[in-house]
Structures are given as C-alpha cells and as structure tokens.
C-alpha positions as CSV (number, residue, x, y, z in Angstrom):
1,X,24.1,-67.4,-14.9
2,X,21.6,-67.6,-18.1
3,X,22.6,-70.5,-20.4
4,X,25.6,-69.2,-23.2
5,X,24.9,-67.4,-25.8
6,X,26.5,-68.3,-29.0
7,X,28.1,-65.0,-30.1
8,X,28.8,-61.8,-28.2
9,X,29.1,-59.0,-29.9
10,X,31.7,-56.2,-28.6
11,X,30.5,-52.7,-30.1
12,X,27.5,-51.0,-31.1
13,X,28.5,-49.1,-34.2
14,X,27.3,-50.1,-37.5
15,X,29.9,-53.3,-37.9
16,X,28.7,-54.7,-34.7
17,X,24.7,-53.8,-35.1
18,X,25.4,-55.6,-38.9
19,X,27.0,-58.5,-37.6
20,X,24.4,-59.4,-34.7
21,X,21.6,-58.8,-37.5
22,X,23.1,-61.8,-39.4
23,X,24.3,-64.0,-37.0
24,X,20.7,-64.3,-35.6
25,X,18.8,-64.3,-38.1
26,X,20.9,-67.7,-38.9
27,X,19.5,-68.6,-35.9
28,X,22.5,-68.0,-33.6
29,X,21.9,-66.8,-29.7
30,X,23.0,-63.4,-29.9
31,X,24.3,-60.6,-27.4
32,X,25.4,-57.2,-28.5
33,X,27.2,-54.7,-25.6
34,X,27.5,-51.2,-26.4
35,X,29.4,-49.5,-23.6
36,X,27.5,-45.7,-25.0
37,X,24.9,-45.5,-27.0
38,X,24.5,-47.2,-30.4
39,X,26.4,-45.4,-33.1
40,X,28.3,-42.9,-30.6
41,X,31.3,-43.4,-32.0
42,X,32.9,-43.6,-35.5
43,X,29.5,-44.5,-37.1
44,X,27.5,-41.6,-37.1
45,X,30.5,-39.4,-37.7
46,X,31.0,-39.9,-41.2
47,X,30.3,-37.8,-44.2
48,X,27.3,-39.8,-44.4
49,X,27.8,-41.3,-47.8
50,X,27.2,-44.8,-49.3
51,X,29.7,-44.5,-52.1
52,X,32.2,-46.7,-53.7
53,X,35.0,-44.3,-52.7
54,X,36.5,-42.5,-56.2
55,X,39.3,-41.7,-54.5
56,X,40.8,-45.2,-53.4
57,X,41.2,-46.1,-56.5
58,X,44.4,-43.5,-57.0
59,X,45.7,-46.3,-54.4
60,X,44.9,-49.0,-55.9
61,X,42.0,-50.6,-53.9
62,X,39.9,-52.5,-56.6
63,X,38.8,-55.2,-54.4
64,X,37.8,-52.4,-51.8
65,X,35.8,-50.1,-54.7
66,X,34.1,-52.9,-56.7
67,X,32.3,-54.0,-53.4
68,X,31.2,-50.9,-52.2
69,X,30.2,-50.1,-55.5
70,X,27.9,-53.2,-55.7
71,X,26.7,-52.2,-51.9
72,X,25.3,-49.0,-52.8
73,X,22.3,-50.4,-54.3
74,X,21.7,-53.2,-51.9
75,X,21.7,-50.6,-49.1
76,X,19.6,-48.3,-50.9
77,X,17.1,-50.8,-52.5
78,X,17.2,-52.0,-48.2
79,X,16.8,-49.1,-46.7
80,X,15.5,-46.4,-49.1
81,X,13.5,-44.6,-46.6
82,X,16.9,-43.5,-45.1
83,X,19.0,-44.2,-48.2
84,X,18.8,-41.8,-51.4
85,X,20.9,-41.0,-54.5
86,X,23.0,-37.9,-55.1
87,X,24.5,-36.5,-58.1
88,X,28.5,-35.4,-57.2
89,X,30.3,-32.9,-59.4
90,X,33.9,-33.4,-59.5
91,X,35.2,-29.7,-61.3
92,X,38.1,-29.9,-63.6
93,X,41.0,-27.8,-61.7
94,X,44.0,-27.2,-63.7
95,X,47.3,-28.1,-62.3
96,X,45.5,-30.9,-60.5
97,X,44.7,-34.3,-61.6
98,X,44.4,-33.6,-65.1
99,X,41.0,-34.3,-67.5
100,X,41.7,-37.4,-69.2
101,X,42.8,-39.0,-65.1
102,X,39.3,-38.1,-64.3
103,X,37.6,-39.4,-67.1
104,X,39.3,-42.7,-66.4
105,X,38.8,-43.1,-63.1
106,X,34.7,-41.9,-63.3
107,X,34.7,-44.8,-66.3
108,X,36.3,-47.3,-64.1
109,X,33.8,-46.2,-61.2
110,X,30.8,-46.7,-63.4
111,X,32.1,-50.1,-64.7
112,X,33.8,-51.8,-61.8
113,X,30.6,-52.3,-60.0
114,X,27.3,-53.3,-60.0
115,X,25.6,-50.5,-60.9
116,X,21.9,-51.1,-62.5
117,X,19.6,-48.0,-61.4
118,X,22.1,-45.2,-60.8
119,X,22.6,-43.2,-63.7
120,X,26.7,-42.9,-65.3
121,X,28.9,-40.2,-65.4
122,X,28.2,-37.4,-67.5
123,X,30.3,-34.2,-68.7
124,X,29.0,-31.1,-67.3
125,X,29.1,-27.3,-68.6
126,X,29.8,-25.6,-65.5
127,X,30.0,-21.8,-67.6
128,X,26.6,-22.4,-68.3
129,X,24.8,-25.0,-65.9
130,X,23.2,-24.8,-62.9
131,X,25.8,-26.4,-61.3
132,X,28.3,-23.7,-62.1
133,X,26.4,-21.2,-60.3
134,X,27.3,-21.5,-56.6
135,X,31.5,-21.9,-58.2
136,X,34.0,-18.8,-59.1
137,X,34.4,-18.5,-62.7
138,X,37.7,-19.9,-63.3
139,X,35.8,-23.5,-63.0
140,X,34.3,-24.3,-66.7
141,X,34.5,-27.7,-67.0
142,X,33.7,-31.1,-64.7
143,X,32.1,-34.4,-64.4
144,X,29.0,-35.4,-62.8
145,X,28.5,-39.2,-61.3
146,X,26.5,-41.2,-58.9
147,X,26.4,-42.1,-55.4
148,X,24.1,-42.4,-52.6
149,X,23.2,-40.4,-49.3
150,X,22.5,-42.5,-46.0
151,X,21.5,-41.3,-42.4
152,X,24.4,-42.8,-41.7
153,X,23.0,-43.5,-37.1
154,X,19.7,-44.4,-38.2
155,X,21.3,-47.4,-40.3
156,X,22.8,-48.8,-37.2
157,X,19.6,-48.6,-35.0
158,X,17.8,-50.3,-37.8
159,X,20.3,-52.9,-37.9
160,X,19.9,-53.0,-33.8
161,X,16.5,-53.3,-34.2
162,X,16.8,-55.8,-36.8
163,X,18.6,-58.2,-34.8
164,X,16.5,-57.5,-31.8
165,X,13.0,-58.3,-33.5
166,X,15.0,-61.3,-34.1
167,X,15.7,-62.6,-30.7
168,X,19.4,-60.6,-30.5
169,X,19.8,-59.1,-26.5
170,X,20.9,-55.6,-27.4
171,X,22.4,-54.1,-23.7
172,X,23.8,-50.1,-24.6
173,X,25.1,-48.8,-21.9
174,X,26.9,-51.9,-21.2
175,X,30.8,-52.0,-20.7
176,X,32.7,-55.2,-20.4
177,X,34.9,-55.4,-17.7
178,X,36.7,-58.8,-18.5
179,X,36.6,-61.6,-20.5
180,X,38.0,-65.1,-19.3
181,X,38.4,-68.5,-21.5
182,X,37.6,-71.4,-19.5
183,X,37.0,-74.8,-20.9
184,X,36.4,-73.7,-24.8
185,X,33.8,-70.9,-23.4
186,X,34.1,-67.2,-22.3
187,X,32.8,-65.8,-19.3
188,X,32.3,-62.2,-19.8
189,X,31.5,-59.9,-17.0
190,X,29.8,-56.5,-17.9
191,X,28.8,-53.5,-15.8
192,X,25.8,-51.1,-16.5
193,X,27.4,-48.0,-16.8
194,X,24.6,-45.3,-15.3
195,X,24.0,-47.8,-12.3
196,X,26.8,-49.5,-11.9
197,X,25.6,-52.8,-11.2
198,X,27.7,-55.9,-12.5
199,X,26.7,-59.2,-14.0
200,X,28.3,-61.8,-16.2
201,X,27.3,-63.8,-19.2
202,X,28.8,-66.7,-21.5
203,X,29.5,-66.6,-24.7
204,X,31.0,-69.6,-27.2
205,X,32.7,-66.7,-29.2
206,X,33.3,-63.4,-29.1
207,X,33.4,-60.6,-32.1
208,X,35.4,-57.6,-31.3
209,X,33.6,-55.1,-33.5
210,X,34.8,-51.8,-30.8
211,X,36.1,-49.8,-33.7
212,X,38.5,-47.2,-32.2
213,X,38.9,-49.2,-29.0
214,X,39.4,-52.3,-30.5
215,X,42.8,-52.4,-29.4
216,X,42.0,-51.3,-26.1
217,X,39.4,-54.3,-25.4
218,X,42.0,-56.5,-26.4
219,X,44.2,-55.0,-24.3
220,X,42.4,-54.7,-21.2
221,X,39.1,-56.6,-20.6
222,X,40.7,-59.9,-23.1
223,X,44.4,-58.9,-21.2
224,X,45.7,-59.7,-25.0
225,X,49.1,-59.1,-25.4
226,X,50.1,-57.6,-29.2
227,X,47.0,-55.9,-28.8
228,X,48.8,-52.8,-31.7
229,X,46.5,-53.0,-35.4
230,X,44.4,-50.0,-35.6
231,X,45.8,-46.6,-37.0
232,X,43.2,-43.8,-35.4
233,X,42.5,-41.4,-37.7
234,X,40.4,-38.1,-37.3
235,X,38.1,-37.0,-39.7
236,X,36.2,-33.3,-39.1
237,X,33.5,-32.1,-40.5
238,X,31.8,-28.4,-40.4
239,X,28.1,-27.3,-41.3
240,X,27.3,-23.7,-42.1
241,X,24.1,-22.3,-44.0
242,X,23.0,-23.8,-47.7
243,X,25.4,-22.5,-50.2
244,X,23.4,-23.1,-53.4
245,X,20.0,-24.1,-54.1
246,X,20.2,-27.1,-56.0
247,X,20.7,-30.7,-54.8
248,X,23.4,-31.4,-56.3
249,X,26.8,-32.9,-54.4
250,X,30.0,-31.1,-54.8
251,X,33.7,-33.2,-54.4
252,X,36.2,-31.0,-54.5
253,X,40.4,-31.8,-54.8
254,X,42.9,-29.8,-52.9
255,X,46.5,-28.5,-54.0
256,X,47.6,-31.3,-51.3
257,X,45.9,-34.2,-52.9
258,X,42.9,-34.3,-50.1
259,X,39.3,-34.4,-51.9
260,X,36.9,-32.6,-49.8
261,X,32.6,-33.3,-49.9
262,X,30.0,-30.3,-49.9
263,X,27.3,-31.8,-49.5
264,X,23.3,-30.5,-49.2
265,X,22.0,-31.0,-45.4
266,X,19.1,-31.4,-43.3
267,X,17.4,-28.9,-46.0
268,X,18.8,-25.8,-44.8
269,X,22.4,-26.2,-44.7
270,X,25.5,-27.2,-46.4
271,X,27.9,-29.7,-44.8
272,X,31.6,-29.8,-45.8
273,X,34.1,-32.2,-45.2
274,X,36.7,-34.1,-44.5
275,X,39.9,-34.2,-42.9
276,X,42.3,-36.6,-42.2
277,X,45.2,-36.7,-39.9
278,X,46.3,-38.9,-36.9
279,X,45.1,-39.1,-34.1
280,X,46.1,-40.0,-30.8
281,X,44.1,-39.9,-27.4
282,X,40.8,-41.3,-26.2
283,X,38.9,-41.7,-29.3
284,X,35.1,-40.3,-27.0
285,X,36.8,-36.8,-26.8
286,X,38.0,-36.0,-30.1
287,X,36.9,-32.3,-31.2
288,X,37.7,-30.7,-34.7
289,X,40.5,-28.0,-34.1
290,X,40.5,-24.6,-35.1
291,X,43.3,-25.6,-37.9
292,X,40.9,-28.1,-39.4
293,X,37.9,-25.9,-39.4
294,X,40.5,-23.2,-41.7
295,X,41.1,-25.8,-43.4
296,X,37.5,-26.9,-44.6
297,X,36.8,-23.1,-44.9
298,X,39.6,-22.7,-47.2
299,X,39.0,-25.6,-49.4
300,X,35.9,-24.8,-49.8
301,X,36.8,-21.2,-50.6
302,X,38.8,-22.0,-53.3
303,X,35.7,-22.9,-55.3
304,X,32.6,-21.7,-54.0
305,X,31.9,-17.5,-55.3
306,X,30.5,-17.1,-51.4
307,X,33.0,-17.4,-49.0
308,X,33.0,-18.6,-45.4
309,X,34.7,-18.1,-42.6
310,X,34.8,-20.0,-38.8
311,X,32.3,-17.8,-37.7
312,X,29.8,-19.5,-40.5
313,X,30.1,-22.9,-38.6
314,X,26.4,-23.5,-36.9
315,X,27.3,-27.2,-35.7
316,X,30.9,-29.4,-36.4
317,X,32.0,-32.9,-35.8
318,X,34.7,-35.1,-35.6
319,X,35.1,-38.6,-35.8
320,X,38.2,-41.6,-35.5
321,X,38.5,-43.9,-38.0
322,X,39.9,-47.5,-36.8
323,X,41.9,-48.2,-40.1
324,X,44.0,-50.8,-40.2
325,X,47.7,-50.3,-39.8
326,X,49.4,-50.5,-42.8
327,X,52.1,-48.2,-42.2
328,X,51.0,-46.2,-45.0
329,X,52.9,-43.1,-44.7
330,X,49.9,-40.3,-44.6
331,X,46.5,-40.7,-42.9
332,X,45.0,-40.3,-46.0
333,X,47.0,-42.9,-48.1
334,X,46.0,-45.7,-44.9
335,X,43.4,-48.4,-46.2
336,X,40.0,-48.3,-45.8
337,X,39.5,-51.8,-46.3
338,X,38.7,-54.1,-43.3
339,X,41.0,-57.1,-42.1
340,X,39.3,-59.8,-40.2
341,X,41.5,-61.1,-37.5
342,X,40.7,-65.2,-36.3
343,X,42.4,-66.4,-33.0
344,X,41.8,-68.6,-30.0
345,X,42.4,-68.0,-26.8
346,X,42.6,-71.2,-24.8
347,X,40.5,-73.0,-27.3
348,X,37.7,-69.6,-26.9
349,X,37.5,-68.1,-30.0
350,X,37.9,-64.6,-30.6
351,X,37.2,-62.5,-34.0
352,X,38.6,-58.6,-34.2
353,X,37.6,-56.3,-36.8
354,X,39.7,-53.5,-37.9
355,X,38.8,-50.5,-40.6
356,X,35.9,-51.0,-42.5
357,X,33.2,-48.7,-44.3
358,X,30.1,-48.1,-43.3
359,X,29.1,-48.4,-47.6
360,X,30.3,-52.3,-47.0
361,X,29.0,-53.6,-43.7
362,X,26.4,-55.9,-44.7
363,X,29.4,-57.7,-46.3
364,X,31.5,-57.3,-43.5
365,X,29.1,-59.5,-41.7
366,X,28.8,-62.0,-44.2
367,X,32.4,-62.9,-44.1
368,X,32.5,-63.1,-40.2
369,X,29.4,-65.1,-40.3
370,X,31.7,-67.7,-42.4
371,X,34.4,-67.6,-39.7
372,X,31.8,-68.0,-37.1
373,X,30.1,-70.8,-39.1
374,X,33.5,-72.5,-39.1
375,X,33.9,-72.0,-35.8
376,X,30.5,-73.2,-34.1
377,X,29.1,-74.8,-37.3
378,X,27.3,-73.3,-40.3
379,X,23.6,-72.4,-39.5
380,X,21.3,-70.6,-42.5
381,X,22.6,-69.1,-45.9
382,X,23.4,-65.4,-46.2
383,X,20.0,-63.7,-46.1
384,X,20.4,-59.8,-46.1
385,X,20.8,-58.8,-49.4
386,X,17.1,-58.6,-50.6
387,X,16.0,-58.1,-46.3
388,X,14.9,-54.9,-46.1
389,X,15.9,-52.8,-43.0
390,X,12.5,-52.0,-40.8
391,X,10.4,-49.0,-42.1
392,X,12.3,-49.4,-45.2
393,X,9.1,-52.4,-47.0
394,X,6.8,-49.8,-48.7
395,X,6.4,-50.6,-52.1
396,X,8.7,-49.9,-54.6
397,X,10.9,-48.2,-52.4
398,X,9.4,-45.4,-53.6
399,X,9.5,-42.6,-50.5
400,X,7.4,-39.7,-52.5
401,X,4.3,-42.6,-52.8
402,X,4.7,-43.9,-49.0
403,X,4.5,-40.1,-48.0
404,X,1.6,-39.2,-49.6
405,X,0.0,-42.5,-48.5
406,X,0.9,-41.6,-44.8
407,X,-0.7,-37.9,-45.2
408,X,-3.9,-39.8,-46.0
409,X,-4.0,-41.9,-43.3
410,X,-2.8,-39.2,-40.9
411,X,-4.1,-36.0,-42.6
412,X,-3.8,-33.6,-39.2
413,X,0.2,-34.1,-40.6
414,X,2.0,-30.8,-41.4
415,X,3.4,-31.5,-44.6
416,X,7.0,-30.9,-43.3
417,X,6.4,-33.3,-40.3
418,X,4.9,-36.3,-42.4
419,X,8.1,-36.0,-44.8
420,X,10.5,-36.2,-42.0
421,X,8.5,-38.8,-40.1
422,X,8.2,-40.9,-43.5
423,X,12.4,-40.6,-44.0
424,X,13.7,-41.3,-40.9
425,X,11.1,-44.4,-39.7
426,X,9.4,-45.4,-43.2
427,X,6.4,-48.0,-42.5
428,X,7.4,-47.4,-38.7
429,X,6.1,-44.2,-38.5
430,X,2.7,-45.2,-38.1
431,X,4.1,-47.4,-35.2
432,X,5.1,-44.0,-33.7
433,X,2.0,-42.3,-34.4
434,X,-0.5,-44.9,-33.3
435,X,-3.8,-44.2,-32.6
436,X,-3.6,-39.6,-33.2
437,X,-6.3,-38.3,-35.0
438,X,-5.0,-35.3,-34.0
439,X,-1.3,-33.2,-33.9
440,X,-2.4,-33.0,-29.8
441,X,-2.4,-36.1,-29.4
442,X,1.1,-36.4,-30.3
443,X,1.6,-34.7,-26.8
444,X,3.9,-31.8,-26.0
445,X,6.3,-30.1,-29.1
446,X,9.9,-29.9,-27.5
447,X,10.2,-27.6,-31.0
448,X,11.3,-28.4,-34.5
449,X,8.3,-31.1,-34.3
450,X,10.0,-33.4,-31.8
451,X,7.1,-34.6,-30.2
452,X,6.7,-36.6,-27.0
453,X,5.2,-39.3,-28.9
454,X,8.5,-39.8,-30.8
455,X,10.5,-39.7,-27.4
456,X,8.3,-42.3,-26.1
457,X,9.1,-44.5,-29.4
458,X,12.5,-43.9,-29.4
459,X,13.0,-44.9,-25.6
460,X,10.7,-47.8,-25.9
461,X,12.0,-49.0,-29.6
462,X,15.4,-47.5,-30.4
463,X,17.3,-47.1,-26.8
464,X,17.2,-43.5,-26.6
465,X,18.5,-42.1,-23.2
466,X,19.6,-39.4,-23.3
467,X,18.8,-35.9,-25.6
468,X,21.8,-35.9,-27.3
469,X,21.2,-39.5,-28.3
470,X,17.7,-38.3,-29.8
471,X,18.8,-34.7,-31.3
472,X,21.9,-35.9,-32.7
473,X,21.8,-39.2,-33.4
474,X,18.1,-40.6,-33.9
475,X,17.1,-37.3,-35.5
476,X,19.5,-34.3,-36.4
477,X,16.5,-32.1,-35.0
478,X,18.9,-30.4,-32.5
479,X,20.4,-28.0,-36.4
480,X,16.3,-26.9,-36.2
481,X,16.0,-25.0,-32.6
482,X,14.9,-28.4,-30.5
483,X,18.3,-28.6,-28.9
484,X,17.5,-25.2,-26.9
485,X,14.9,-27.9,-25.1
486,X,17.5,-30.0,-24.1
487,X,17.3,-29.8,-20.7
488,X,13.2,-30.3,-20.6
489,X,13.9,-33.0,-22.6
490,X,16.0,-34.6,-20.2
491,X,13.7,-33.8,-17.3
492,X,10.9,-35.3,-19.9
493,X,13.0,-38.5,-19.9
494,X,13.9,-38.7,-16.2
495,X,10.1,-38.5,-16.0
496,X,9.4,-41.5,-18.3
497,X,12.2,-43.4,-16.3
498,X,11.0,-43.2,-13.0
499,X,7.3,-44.1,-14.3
500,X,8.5,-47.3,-15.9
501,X,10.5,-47.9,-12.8
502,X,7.2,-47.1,-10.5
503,X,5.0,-49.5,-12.9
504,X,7.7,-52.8,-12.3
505,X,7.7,-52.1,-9.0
C-alpha cells in the first residue's frame, strides 16, 4: 500500500472537486473518489445560476444570502470564460407579494453583499419595454436585478483539474467499499467500477462531500450508526424552444409561493425551472414526472403570451438536492445553507457535508480546510479567491477580446466553433487545438462541431468516458444534433481505449 494520503475526498460533485482544489494547493496529499463521473449527480443539475438566492431571504437566511452574494463576483472574476452576468426580471403580479415587498427585498439584495461590477436593480416598464414583449398584457410593471449564469459541470471539472495540476489523485469511477479506523488512520478500500478490480489506500482524514448519498456512505462503507441528516429533495427542470429574443432572465412567482427561472439556453432555447418536492429513492434514477413537467408548463403559461405544452419539451432534468434536515415543513421552506459535521471515529477523523450551493463552494472549502487544518495542522493561507480556474487567465476577463484573439491565431475557426471553444475551455482551447492549421486536422465531426480532437482532450484532460459524460456534461452539444452520434461516439471511445491499452502494454 502507497504511503497515506492526508485527505480523501468522498464525492466528485462541485463541493468535493472545491475542497481537493484547496486542500492541495496548501500543500496537503490529496485523493478524490468519484464512484460516476464528476458532476453526475446534484451538480450539474441545477438551474445553473450563481446567484445570491432572492428568495431565501423571505426565510430569513442573511448569513446564507450575504455570502453568496459576495461569491458571485469571485466566481465570475475566476472563471469568466464559463461564468457571465444576466439581467432577471421579477414582474409585479397582483395578489402576490405586493410592490413595496419586492422593492425591499431587491434593496436588501443589492446591499447585503459585495456587489462592485454588477449593475443594481432597476424599475422596468414592461407595457412598453422590450422585456414586456414575450409577457401577456396584464403584466405592466416589475423590477430588473443582477445575477450571474455558470456552466454549472464545467465548474467542477475545472476545479478537478485544478487540484489535479496540483498533485491531487482524482480516481472517477471509483466506489469505496469500506472504510476502517485503525491506529488514528483510515484504511479505505475502493473498487473500479467498469473493471471491478479492488485496491485500498490510507488516508489521515476523510471528507464526506457524497451529496445525496452522504448518508448512505456513512451508513454503509463508514458502518456509522445515526447516519439520518440529509432531506433529498427533487428539483426538475424542462427545456423547450427560445421563447423571446432577448437575453434577458425571467423569475417568475407562483399562486403557491414557488418562484420559477426562465432562463435563455444554449442559444436556441429557453430553459424553465424549478421544482421542489421530496424525494425518496436512489438519488442516480430520479426522472422529472409528468405532474412536474404540467407544472413548469403551467407556470410559465401564466406569463408568457406563447404557450407550451409537454409536447414543447426537447430535453428535461432532474436533480436531488442533499439539504440539510431541518424539519422545515415544505421542501421549499428547507435550508439551503450547508452544515459542516466534525467527528472521530476511533481517533480517525471524519468530516460530512450536508446542503450547500453550488454559488458558495469555494467557501465551503475554506471552512473545511480550517477543520482539517485543526485536525492535521494548518498548512498555507486561503488562496482561491483571486486563483483563477484554468482557461479562465485571459486578460481582463474579457471573453469577446480572448475570442477574437483565438480567431487570429486559429483563423480556419467557424465563427460559431471558436466562440464555443473560447466559453467552455478559455486559454485551454488552444491546448485542444494544438498544432491545426486546418478544421481537418481537428479529425472527424461527430456533428454540432464535436470534433475528435475535443474527445481526445476531454479523455486525456477532463475524464471523459463515456458520450453522455461529453454531450451532457462537458458540453451540452447533445440539444445541437451530436447526440444522434452517440453510439459512434462510443465506438470512437472504445477505440481510443483499447489503443492506450495496446501502447502500455
């Protein structure tokens, strides 16, 4: 067995990929297991906002709001090839939260945190506007503030990469079976879940970042025995055709006191959500229902002139929140704030996360790196805020510039392909394109510009697997036509595997 490791890391989605980005670049020994593939679960099922979260402050979360609202710009300013600001309208809707509610709350939101670039609210004509347009008549009146968008799976591979460029072991595909104390240390056996092959490693502490299954690796591979914090909650989203023209965001409240998000998507459409309601189950098989897909249809409905119906849904997801329990009494009055939980087990220690947002998990991380620096002694000062994520160090953060500048030096570029290229990898895009002088040389077009030159980078850079990991998670280029190559994509990477395989053997 390899010498211990100082922290293992127990999940793969954005909390865990944060976490090990930190803790080795303090200059801990860091291992991160991901049983799927990295952001499978909860974290690239979101709504895919950075936002300080309007609505949580009708329940009081101050603490929870002001630090998100400070994160927005730390995460865009970090990442801002796959980080960008949106304008939200909120419309006034009578018999609702009344005018003067929302005024206070958008002057809290603008106030609370540390807002510097984003611009404030603002009242909006919506009888005469352009943002009135795509809404029914009867809506005259609303409020316009700021928030930001993220691609919400490439922020946890960045963060994997991160850590990795760092010296952090990333394993996906990687289950752990048990975890032992013995002596002060774990001993942690994993298996590799396509080949089946077991192996153990030890760890000085473990960080239980599983999100929905944190519970259940406390109860089964830690045999823990009050193993009962989380509250699983689904949250559905639907995408259908562009609604309206404009960029502009669209938060909408219900007659049940549920806000719902239209949102502008992957150019050509419009994605709505989302739901909330509890969920029990395994948390890898959740599926929206046909109730919340009339649901989202009918709140959007109530505002929107054009109509949809079920049949309007091109693609729809769900996703399980781990929030913590607080015996709230609906799913959407439970806390989105995260509670750190500190133990030892036989004098091993062992840190659990549960609830979080993906807007605060550079801070997350901080305030685990203090427990872990209390626990194995304090190495480096918090470092993130001003790091920026990789692809994200063009200058000025300025995406429009680095675009142009990567059309020069790669001028065969369709316009469209160098702008996607330049938002989802930044300054790593000329990684993936290397040497081409020419689209050829890019290799074979699976469609929607999914090249086998980006396969081969995401394989060899961002533990891509399998083609749902690179049409759905790495790029979204499966909405554009490329997911009717699936299965030569999968040939295509079964391929690529048994080459590597043939070249270290």
């Amino acid at each position: 067995m390899s010498a211990p490791f100082d922290v293992l890391v127990i999940g793969g989605g954005i909390n865990g990929c944060g976490i090990a980005r930190d803790a080795v670049g303090r200059g801990y020994s860091v291992m991160l297991a991901e049983m799927d593939d990295l952001a499978s679960g909860t974290s690239s099922k979101a709504t895919k906002l950075i936002h300080g979260g309007l609505r949580y402050l009708e329940y009081y979360e101050f603490r929870l709001v002001r630090e998100a609202l400070t994160e927005r710009e730390i995460v865009w300013r970090n990442a801002p090839h796959i980080v960008h600001p949106l304008r939200f309208v909120l419309p006034y809707a009578r018999g609702l939260r009344p005018a003067w509610m929302l005024r206070t709350g958008l002057f809290i939101y603008d106030h609370l945190g540390g807002r510097e670039k984003l611009p404030p609210t603002s009242t909006v004509d919506l009888a005469s506007g352009v943002a009135g347009q795509p809404l029914k008549p009867l809506f005259s009146k609303g409020f316009e503030y700021s928030d930001c968008w993220v691609d919400d799976a490439r922020l946890v591979v960045l963060n994997a990469r991160d850590a990795a460029d760092r010296g952090a072991v990333v394993r996906t595909r990687c289950e752990v079976v048990s975890a032992v104390s013995q002596s002060g240390m774990w001993r942690v056996r994993m298996r590799d879940v396509r080949s089946g092959e077991e192996g153990e490693v030890s760890a000085r502490l473990i960080v239980n970042a599983a999100g929905p299954w944190v519970d259940r690796v406390l109860a089964g591979p830690l045999a823990h025995r009050e193993p009962h914090h989380v509250r699983l909650v689904q949250g559905s989203h639907i995408v259908v055709p562009r609604l309206y023209e404009h960029d502009r965001c669209y938060i909408f409240q219900n007659a049940d006191g549920r806000i719902v998000f239209a949102i502008p998507y992957e150019e050509d459409f419009t994605l709505i959500g989302t739901t909330d309601r509890d969920f029990a189950g395994d948390p890898s098989k959740v599926e929206i229902s046909a109730e919340e897909t009339a649901y989202l249809c009918a709140a959007a409905n109530e505002y929107f002139r054009h109509e949809i119906t079920p049949a309007d849904v091109v693609w729809a997801y769900s996703g399980v929140r781990p929030l913590y329990d607080d015996h709230a009494s609906a799913a959407q009055e439970a806390t989105r704030d995260y509670v750190l939980h500190d133990e030892t087990i036989e004098n091993a220690p062992l840190l659990s996360i549960f609830g979080g947002k993906i807007t605060t998990y550079r801070r997350l991380a901080e305030a685990i790196l203090e427990k872990i620096g209390a626990r194995l002694g304090a190495r480096g000062k918090p470092w993130t805020e001003f790091a920026p994520l990789p692809g994200g160090e063009f200058e000025g953060g300025d995406l429009a510039a680095f675009t142009r500048d990567l059309m020069q030096r790669k001028p065969f570029l369709p316009e469209a392909l160098a702008g996607r290229l330049a938002r989802s990898y930044g300054t790593r895009a000329l990684d993936l394109l290397g040497e081409a002088r020419a689209l050829d040389d890019l290799g074979r077009d699976f469609g929607a510009g999914l090249t086998a030159a980006e396969i081969d980078y995401l394989v060899a850079r961002e533990w891509a697997v399998t083609a749902n990991d690179i049409l759905w998670r790495r790029t979204k280029l499966g909405l554009h036509g490329a997911a009717e190559a699936s299965e030569q994509i999968e040939s295509y990477l079964a391929t690529t595997r048994a080459n590597m395989t043939a070249r270290t053997t």
